[in-house]
Structure formats: C-alpha cells, structure tokens
PyMOL Python script that loads the backbone (N, CA, C, O; Angstrom):
from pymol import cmd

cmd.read_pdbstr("""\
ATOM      1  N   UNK A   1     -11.351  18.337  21.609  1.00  0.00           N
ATOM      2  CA  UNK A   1     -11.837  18.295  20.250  1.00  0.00           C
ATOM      3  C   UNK A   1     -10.911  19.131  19.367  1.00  0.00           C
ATOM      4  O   UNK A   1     -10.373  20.200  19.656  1.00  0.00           O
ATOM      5  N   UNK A   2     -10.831  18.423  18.219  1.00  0.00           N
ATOM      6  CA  UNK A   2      -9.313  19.288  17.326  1.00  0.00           C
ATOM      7  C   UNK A   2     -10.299  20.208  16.476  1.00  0.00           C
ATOM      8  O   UNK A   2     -11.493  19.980  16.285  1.00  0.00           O
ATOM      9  N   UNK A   3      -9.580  21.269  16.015  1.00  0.00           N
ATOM     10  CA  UNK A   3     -10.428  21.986  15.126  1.00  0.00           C
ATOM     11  C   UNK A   3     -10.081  21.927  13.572  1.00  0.00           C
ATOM     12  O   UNK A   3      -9.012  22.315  13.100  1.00  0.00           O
ATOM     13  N   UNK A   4     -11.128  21.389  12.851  1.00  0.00           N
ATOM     14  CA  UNK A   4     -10.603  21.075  11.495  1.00  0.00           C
ATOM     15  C   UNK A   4     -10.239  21.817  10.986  1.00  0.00           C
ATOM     16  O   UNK A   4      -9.121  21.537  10.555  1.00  0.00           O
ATOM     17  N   UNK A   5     -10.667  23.058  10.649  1.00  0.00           N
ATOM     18  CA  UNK A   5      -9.868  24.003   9.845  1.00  0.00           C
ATOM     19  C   UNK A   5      -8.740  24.273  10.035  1.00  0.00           C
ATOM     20  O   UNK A   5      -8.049  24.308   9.017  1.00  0.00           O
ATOM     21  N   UNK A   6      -8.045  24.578  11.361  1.00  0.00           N
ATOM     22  CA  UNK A   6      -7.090  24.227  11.842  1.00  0.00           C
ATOM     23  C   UNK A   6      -5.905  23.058  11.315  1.00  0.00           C
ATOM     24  O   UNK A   6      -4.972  23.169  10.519  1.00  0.00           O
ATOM     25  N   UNK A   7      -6.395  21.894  12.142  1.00  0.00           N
ATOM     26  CA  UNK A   7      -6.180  20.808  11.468  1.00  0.00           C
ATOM     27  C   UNK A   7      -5.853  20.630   9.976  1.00  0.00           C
ATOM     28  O   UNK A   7      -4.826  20.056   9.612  1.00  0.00           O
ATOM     29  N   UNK A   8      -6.896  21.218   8.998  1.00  0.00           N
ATOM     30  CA  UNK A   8      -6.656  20.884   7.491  1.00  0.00           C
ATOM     31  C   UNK A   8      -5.120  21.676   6.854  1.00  0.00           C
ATOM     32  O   UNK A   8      -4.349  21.213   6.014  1.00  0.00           O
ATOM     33  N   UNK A   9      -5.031  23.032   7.609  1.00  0.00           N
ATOM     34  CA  UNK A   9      -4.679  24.082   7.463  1.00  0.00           C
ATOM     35  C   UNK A   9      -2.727  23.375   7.777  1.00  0.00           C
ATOM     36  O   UNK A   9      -1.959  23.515   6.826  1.00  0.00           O
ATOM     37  N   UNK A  10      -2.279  22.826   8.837  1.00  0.00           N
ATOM     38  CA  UNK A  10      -1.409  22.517   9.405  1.00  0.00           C
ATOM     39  C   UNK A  10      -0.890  21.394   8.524  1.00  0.00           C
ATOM     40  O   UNK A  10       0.256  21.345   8.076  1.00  0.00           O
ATOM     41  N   UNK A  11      -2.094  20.265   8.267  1.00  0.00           N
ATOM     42  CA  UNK A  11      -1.823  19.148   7.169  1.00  0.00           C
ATOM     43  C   UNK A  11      -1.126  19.563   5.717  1.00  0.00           C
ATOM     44  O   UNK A  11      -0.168  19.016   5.170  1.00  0.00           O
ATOM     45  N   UNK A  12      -2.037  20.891   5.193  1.00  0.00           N
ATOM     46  CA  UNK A  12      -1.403  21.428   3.849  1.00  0.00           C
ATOM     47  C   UNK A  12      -0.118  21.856   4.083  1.00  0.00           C
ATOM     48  O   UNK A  12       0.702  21.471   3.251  1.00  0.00           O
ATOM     49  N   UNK A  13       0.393  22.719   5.207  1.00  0.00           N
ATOM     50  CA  UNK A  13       1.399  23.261   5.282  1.00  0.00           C
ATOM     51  C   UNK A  13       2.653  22.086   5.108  1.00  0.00           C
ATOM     52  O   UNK A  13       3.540  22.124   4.255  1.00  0.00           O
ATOM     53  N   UNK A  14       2.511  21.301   5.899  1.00  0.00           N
ATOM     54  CA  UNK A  14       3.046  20.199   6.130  1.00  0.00           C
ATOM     55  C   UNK A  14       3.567  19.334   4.909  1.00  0.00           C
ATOM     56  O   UNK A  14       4.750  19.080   4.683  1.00  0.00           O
ATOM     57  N   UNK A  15       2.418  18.908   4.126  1.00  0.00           N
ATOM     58  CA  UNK A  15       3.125  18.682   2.639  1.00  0.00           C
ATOM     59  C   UNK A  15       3.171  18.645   2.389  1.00  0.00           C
ATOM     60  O   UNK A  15       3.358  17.561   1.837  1.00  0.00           O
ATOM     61  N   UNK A  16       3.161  20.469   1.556  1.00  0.00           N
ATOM     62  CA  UNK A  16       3.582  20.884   0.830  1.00  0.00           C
ATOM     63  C   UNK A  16       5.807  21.395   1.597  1.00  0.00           C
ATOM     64  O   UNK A  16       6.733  21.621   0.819  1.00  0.00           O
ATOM     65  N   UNK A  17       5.914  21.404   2.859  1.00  0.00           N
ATOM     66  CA  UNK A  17       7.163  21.587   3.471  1.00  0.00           C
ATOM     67  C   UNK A  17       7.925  20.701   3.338  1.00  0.00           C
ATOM     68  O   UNK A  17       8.944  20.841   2.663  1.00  0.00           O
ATOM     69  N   UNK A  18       7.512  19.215   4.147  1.00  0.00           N
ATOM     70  CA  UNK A  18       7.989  18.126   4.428  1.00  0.00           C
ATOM     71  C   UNK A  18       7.152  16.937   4.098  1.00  0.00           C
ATOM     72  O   UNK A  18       5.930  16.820   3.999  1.00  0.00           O
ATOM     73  N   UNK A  19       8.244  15.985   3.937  1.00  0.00           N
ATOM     74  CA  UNK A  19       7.293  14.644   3.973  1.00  0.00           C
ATOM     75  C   UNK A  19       6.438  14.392   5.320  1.00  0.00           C
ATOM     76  O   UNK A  19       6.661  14.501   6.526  1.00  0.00           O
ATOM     77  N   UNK A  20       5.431  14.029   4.574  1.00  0.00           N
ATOM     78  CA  UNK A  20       4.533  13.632   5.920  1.00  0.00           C
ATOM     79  C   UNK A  20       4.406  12.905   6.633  1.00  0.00           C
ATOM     80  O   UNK A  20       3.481  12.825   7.441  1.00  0.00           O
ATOM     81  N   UNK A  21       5.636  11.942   6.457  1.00  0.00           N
ATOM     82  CA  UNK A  21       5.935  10.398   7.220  1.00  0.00           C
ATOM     83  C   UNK A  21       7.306  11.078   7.908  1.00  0.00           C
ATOM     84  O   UNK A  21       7.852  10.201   8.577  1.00  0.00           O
ATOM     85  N   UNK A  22       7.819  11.953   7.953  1.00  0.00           N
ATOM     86  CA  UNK A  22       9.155  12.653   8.745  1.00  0.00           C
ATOM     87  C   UNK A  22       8.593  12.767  10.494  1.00  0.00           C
ATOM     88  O   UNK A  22       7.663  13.394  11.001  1.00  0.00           O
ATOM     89  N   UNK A  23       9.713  11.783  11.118  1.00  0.00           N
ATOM     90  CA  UNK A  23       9.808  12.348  12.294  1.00  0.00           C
ATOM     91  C   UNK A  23       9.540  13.718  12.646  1.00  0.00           C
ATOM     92  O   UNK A  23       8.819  13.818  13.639  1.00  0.00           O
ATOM     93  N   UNK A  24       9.931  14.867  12.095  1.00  0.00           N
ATOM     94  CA  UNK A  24       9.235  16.423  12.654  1.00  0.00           C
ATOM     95  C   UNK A  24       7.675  16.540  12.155  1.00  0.00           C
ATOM     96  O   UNK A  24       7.033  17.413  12.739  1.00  0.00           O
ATOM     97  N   UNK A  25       6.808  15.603  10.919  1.00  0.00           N
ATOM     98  CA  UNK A  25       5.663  16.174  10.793  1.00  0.00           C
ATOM     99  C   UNK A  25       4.746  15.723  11.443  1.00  0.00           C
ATOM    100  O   UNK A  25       3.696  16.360  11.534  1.00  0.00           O
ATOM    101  N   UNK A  26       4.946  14.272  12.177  1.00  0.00           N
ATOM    102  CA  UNK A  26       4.054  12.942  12.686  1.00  0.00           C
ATOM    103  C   UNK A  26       4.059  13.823  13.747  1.00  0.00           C
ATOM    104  O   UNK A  26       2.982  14.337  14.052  1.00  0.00           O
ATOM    105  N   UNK A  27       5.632  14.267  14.739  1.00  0.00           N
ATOM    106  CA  UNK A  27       5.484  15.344  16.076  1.00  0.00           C
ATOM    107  C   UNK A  27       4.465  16.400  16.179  1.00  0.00           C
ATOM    108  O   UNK A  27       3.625  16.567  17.062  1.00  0.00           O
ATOM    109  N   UNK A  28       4.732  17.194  14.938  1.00  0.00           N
ATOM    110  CA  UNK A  28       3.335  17.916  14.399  1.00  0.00           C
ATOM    111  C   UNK A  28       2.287  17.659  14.913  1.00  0.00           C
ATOM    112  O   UNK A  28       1.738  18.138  15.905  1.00  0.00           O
ATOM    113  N   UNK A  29       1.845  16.483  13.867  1.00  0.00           N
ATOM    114  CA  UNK A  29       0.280  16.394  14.043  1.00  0.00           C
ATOM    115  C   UNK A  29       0.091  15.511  15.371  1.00  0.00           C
ATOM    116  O   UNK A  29      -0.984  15.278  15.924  1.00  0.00           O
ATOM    117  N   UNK A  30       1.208  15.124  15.717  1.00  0.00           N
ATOM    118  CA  UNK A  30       0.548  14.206  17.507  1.00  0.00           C
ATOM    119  C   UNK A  30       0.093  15.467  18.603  1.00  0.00           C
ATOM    120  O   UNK A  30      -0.648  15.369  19.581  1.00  0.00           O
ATOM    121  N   UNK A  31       0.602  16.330  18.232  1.00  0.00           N
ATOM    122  CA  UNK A  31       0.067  17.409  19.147  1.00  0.00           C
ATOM    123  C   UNK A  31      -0.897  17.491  19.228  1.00  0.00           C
ATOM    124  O   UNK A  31      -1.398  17.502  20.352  1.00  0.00           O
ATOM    125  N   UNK A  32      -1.935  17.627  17.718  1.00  0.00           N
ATOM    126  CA  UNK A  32      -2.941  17.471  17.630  1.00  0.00           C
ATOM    127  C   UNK A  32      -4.178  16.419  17.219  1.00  0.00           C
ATOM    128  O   UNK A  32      -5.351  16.715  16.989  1.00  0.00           O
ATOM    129  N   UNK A  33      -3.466  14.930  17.197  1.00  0.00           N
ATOM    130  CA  UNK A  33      -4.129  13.501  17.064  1.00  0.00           C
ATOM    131  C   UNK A  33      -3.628  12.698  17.599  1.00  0.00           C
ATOM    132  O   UNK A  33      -4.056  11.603  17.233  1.00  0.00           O
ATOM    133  N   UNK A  34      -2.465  12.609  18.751  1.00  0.00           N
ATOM    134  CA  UNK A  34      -2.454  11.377  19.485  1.00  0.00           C
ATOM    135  C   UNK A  34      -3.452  11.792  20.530  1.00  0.00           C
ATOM    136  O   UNK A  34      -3.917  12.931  20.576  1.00  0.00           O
ATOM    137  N   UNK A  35      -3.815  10.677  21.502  1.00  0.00           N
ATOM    138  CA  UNK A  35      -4.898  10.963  22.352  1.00  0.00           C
ATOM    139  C   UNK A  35      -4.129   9.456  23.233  1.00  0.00           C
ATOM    140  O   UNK A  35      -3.481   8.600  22.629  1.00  0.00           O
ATOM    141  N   UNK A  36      -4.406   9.434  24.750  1.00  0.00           N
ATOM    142  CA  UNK A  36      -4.151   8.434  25.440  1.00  0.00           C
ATOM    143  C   UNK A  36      -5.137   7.307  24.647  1.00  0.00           C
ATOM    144  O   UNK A  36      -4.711   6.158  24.530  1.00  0.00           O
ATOM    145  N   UNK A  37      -6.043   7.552  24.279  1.00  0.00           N
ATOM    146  CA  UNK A  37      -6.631   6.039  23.761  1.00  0.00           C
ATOM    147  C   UNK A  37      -6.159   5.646  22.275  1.00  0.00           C
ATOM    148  O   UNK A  37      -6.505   4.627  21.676  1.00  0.00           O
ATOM    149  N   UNK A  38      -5.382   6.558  21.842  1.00  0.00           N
ATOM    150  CA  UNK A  38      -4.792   6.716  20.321  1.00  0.00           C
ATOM    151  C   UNK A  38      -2.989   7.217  20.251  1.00  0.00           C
ATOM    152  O   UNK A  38      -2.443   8.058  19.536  1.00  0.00           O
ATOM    153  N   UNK A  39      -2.498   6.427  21.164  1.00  0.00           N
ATOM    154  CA  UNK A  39      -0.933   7.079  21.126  1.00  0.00           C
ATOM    155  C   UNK A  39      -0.224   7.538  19.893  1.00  0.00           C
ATOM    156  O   UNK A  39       0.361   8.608  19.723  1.00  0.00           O
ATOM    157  N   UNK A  40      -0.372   6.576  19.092  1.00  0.00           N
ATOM    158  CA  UNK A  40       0.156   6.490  17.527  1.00  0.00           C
ATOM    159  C   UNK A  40      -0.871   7.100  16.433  1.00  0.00           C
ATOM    160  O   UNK A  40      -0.888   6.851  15.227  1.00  0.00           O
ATOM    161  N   UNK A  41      -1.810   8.051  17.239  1.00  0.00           N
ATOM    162  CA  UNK A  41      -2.875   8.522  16.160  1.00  0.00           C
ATOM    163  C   UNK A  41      -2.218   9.535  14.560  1.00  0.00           C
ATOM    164  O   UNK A  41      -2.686   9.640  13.426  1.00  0.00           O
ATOM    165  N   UNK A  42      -1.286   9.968  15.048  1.00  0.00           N
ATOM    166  CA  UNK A  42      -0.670  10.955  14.661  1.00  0.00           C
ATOM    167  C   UNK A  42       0.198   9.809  12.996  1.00  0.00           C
ATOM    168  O   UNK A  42      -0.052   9.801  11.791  1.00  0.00           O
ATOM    169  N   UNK A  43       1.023   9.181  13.711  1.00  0.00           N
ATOM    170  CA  UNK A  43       1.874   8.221  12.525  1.00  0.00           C
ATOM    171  C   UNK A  43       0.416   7.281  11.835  1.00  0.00           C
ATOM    172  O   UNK A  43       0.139   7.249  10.635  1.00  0.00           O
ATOM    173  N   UNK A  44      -0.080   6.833  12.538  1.00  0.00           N
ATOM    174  CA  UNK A  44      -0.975   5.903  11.920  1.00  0.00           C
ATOM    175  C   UNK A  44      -2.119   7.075  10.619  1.00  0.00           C
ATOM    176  O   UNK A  44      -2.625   6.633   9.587  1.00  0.00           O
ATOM    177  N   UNK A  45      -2.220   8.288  11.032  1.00  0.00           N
ATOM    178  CA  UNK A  45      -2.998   9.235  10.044  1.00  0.00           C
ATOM    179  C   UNK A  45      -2.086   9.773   8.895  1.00  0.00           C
ATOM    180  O   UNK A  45      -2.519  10.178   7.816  1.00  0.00           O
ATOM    181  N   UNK A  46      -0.744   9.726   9.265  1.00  0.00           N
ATOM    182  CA  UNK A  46       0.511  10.123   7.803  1.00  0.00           C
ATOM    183  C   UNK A  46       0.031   8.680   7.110  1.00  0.00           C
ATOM    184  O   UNK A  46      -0.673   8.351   6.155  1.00  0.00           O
ATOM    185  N   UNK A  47       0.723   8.091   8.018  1.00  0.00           N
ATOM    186  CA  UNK A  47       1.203   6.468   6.836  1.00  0.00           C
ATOM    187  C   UNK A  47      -0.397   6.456   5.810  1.00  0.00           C
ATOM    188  O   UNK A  47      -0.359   6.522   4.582  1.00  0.00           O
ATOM    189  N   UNK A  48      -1.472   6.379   6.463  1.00  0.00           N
ATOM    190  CA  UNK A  48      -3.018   6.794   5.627  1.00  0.00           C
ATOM    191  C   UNK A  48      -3.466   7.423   5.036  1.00  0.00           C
ATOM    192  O   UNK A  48      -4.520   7.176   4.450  1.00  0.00           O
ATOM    193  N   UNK A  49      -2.723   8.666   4.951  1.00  0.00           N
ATOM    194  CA  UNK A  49      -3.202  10.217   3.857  1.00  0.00           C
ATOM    195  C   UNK A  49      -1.792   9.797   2.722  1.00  0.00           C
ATOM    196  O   UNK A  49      -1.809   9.841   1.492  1.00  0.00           O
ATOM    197  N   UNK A  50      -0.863   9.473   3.457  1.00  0.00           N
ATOM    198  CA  UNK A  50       0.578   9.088   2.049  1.00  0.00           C
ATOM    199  C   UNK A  50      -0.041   7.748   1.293  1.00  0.00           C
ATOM    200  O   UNK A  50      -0.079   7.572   0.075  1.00  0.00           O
ATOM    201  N   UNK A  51      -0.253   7.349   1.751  1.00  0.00           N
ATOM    202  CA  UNK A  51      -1.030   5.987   1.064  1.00  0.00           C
ATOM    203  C   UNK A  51      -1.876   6.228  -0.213  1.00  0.00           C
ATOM    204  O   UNK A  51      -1.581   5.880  -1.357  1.00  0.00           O
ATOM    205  N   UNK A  52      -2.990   6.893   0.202  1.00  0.00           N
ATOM    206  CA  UNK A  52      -4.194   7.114  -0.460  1.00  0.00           C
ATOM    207  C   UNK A  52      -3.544   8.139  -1.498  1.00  0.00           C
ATOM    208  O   UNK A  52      -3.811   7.978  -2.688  1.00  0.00           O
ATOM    209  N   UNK A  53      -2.492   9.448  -1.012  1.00  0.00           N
ATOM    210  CA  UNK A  53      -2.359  10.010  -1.937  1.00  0.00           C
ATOM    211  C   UNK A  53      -1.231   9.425  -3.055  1.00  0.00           C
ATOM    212  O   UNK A  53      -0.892   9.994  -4.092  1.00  0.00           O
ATOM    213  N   UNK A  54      -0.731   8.069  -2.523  1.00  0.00           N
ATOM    214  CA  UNK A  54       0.109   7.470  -3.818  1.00  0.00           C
ATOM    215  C   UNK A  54      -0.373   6.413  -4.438  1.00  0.00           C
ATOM    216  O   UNK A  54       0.200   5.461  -4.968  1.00  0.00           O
ATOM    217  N   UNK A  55      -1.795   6.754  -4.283  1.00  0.00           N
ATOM    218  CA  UNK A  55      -2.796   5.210  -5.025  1.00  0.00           C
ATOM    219  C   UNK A  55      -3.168   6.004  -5.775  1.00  0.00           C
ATOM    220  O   UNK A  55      -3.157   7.217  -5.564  1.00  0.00           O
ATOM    221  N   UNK A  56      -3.660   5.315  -7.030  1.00  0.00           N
ATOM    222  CA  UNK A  56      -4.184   5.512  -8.159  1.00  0.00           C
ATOM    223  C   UNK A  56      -5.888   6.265  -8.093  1.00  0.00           C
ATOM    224  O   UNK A  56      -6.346   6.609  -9.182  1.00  0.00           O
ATOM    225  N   UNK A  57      -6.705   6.480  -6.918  1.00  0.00           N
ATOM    226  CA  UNK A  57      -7.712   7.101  -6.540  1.00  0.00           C
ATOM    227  C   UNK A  57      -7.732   7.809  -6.252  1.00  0.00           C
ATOM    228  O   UNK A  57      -6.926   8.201  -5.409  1.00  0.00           O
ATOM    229  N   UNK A  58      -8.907   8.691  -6.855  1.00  0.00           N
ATOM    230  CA  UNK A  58      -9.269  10.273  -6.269  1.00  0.00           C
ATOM    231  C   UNK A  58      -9.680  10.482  -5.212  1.00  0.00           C
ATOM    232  O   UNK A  58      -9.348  11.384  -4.444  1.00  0.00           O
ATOM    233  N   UNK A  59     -10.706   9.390  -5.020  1.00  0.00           N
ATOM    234  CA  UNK A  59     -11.750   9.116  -4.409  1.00  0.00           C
ATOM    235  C   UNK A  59     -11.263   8.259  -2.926  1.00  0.00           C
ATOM    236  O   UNK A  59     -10.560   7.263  -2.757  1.00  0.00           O
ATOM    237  N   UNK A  60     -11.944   9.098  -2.053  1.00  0.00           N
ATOM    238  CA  UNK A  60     -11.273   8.580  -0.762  1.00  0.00           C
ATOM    239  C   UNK A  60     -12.439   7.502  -0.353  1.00  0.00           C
ATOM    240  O   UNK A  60     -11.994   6.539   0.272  1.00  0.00           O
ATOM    241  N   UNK A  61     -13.598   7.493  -0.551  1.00  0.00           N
ATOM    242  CA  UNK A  61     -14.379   6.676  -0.146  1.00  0.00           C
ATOM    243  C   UNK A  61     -14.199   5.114  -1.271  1.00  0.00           C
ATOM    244  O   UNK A  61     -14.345   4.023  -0.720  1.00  0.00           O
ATOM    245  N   UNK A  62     -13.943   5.151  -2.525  1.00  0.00           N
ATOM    246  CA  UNK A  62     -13.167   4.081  -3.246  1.00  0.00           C
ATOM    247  C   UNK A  62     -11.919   3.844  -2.634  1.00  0.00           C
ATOM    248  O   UNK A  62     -11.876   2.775  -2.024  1.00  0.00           O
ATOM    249  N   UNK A  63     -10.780   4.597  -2.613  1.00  0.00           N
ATOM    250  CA  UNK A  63      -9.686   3.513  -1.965  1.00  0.00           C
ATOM    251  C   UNK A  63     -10.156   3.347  -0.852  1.00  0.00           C
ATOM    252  O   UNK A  63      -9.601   2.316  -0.472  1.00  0.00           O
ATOM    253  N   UNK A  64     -10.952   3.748   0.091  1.00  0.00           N
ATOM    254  CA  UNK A  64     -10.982   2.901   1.799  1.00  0.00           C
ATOM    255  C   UNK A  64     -12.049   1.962   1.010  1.00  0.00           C
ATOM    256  O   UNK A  64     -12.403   1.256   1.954  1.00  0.00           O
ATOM    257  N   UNK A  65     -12.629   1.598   0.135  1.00  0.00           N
ATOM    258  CA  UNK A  65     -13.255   0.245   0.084  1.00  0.00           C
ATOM    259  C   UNK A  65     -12.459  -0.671  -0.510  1.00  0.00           C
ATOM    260  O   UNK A  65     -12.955  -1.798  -0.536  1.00  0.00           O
ATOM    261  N   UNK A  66     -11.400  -0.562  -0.991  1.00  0.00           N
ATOM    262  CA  UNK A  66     -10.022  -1.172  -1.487  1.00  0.00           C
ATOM    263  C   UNK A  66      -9.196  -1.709  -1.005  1.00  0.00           C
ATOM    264  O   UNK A  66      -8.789  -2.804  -1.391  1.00  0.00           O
ATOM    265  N   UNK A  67      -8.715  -1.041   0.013  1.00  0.00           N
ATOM    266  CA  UNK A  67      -7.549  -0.434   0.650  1.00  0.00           C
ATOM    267  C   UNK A  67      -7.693  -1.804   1.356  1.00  0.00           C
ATOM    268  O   UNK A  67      -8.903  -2.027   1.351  1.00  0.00           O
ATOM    269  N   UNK A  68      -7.030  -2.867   1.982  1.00  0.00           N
ATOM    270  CA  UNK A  68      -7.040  -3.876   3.005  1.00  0.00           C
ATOM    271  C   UNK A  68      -5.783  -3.343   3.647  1.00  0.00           C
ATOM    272  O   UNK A  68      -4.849  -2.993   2.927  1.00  0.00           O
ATOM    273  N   UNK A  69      -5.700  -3.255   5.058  1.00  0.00           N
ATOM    274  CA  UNK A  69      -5.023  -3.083   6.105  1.00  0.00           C
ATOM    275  C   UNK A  69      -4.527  -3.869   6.942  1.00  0.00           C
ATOM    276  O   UNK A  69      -5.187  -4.349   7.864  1.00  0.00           O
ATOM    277  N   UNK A  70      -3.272  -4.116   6.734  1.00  0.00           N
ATOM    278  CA  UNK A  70      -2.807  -5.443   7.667  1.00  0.00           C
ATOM    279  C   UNK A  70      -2.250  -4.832   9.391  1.00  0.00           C
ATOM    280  O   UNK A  70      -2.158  -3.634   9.657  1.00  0.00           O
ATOM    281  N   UNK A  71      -2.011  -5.702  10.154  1.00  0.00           N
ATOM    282  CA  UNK A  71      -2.022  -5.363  11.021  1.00  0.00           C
ATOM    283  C   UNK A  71      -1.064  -4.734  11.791  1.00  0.00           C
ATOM    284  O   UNK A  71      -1.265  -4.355  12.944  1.00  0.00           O
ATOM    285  N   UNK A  72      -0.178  -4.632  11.274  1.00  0.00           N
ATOM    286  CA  UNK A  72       1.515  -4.015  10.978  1.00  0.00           C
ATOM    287  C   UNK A  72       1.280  -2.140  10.334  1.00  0.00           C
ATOM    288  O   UNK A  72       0.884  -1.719   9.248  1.00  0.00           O
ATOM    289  N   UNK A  73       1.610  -1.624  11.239  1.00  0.00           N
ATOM    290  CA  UNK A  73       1.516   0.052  10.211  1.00  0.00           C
ATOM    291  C   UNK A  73       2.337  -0.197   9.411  1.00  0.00           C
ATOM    292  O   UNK A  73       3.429  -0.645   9.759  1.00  0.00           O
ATOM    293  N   UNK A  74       2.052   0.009   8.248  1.00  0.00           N
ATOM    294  CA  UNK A  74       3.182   0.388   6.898  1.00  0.00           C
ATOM    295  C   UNK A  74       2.713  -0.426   5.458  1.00  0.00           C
ATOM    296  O   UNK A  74       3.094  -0.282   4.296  1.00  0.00           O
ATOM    297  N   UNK A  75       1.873  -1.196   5.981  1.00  0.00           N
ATOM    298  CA  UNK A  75       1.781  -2.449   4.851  1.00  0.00           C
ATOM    299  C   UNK A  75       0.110  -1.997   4.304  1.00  0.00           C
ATOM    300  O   UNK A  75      -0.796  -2.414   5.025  1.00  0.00           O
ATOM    301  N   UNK A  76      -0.157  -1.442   3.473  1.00  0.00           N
ATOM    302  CA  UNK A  76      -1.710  -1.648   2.650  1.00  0.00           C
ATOM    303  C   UNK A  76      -1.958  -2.314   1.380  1.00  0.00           C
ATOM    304  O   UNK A  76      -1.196  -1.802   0.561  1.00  0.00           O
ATOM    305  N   UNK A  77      -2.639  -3.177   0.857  1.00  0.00           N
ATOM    306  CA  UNK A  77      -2.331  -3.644  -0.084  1.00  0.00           C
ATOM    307  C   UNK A  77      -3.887  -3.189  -0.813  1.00  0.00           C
ATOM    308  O   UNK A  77      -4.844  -2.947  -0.078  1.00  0.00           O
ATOM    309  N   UNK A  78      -4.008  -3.104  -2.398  1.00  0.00           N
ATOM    310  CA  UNK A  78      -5.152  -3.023  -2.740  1.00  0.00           C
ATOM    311  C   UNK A  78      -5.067  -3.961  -4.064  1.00  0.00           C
ATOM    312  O   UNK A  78      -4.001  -4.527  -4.310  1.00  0.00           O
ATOM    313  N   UNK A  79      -5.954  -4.091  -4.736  1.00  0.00           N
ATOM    314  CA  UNK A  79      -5.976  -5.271  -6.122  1.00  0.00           C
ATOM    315  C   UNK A  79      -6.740  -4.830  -7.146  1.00  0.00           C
ATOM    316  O   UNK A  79      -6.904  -5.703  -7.998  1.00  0.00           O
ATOM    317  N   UNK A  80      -7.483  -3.383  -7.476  1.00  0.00           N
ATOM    318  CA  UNK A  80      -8.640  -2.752  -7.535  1.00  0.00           C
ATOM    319  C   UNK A  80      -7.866  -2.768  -8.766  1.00  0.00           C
ATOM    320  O   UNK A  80      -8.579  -2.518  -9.738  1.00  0.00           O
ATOM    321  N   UNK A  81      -6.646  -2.977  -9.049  1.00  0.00           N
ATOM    322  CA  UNK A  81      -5.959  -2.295 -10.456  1.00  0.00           C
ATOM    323  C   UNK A  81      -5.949  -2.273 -11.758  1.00  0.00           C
ATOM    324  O   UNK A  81      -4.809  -2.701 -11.939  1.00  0.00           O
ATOM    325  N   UNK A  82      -6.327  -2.111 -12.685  1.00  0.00           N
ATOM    326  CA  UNK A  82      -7.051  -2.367 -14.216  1.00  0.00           C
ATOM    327  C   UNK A  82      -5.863  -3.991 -14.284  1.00  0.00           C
ATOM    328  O   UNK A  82      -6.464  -4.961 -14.746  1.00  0.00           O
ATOM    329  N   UNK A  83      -4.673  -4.218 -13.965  1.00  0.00           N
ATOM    330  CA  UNK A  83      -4.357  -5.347 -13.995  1.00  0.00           C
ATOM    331  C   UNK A  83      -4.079  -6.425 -13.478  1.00  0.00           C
ATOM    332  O   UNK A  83      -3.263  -7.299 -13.768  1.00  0.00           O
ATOM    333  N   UNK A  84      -5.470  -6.210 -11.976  1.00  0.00           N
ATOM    334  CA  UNK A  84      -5.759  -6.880 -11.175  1.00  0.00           C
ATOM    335  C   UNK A  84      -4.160  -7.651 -10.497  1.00  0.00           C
ATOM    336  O   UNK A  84      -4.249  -8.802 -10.068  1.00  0.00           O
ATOM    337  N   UNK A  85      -2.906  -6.999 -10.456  1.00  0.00           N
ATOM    338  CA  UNK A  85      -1.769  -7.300  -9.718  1.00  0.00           C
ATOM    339  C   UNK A  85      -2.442  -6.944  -8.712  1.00  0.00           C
ATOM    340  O   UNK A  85      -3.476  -6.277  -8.702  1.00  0.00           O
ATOM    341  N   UNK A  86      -1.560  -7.616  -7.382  1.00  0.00           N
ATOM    342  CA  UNK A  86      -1.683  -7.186  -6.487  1.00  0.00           C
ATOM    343  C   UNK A  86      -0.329  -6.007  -6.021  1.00  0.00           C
ATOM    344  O   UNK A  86       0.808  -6.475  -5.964  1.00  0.00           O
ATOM    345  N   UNK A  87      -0.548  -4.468  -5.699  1.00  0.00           N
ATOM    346  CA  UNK A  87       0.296  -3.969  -4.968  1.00  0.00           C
ATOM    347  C   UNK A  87       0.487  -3.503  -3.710  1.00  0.00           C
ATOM    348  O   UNK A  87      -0.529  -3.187  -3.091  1.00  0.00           O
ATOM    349  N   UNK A  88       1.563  -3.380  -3.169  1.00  0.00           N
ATOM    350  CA  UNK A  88       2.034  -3.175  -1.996  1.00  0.00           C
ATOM    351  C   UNK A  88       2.143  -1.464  -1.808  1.00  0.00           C
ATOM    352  O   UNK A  88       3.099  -0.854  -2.287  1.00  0.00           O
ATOM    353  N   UNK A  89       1.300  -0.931  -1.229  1.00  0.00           N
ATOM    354  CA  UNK A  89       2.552   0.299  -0.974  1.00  0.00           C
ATOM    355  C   UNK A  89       2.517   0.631   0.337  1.00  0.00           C
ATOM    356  O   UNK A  89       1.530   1.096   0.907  1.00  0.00           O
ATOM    357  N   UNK A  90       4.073   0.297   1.068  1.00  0.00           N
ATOM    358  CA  UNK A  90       4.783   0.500   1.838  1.00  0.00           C
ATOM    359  C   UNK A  90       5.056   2.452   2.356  1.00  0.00           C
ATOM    360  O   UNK A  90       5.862   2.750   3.237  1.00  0.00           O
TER     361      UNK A  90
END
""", "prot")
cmd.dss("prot")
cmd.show_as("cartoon", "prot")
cmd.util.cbc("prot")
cmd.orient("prot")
C-alpha cells in the first residue's frame, strides 16, 4: 500500500523539478505505482495528471467525465469546449 502523503509529496517535487512525462520522473513514481498487475502504472498516471493539468478544467471529476481515452497511451480527446472543436492532447 503506497502512502499518500508521501506519494502527493514526491508528485509536487517532481513538477515543480522536471517534466512529469521524463524518463527519470515515470522511474520515480514506478517505484511507487507500478505493481505486477499494473507494469506501466507509473507512465500511464504522468501521461493522466499532464493531461488534466493542460485541459481547460479545474475540476478533476469534470474532465474524467470528458476526458475519452483511447486505447493507445498518449491520445485523450475531449469536446466539452465552449467551441465544441474537437481536441487532441497528446
């Protein structure tokens, strides 16, 4: 079991240091979120916190009702946008 405070504590450090999609920060946090039933827990939780924090929402429970997830890590698309485009962020 990871310890969140911990956890939260390591995330801030992180980036505010480095990008959080960097080979040294994903190593980081796999220490503490890959799991044999979750190998990629670690990249799959950057690419998801960089996401959300380069969407237009505050609100984490609004973009995950937004947010569509394709099946490919890297690709989220949402449409929620006052000009109903659709964007990509990669």
């Amino acid at each position: 079991m990871v310890d969140v405070e911990v956890l939260t504590g390591h995330i801030l450090v992180l980036i505010k240091a480095i990008d959080i999609r960097s080979e040294p920060a994903v190593r980081l946090l796999g220490e503490l979120l890959d799991t044999d039933e979750y190998p990629r827990g670690a990249e799959q939780f950057a690419h998801e916190l960089y996401s959300w924090l380069r969407s237009p929402y505050k609100d984490l429970r609004r973009y995950d009702e937004i947010a569509q997830v394709s099946k490919s890590l890297g690709e989220i698309r949402t449409s929620a946008y006052k000009d109903r485009r659709e964007l990509m962020i990669v």
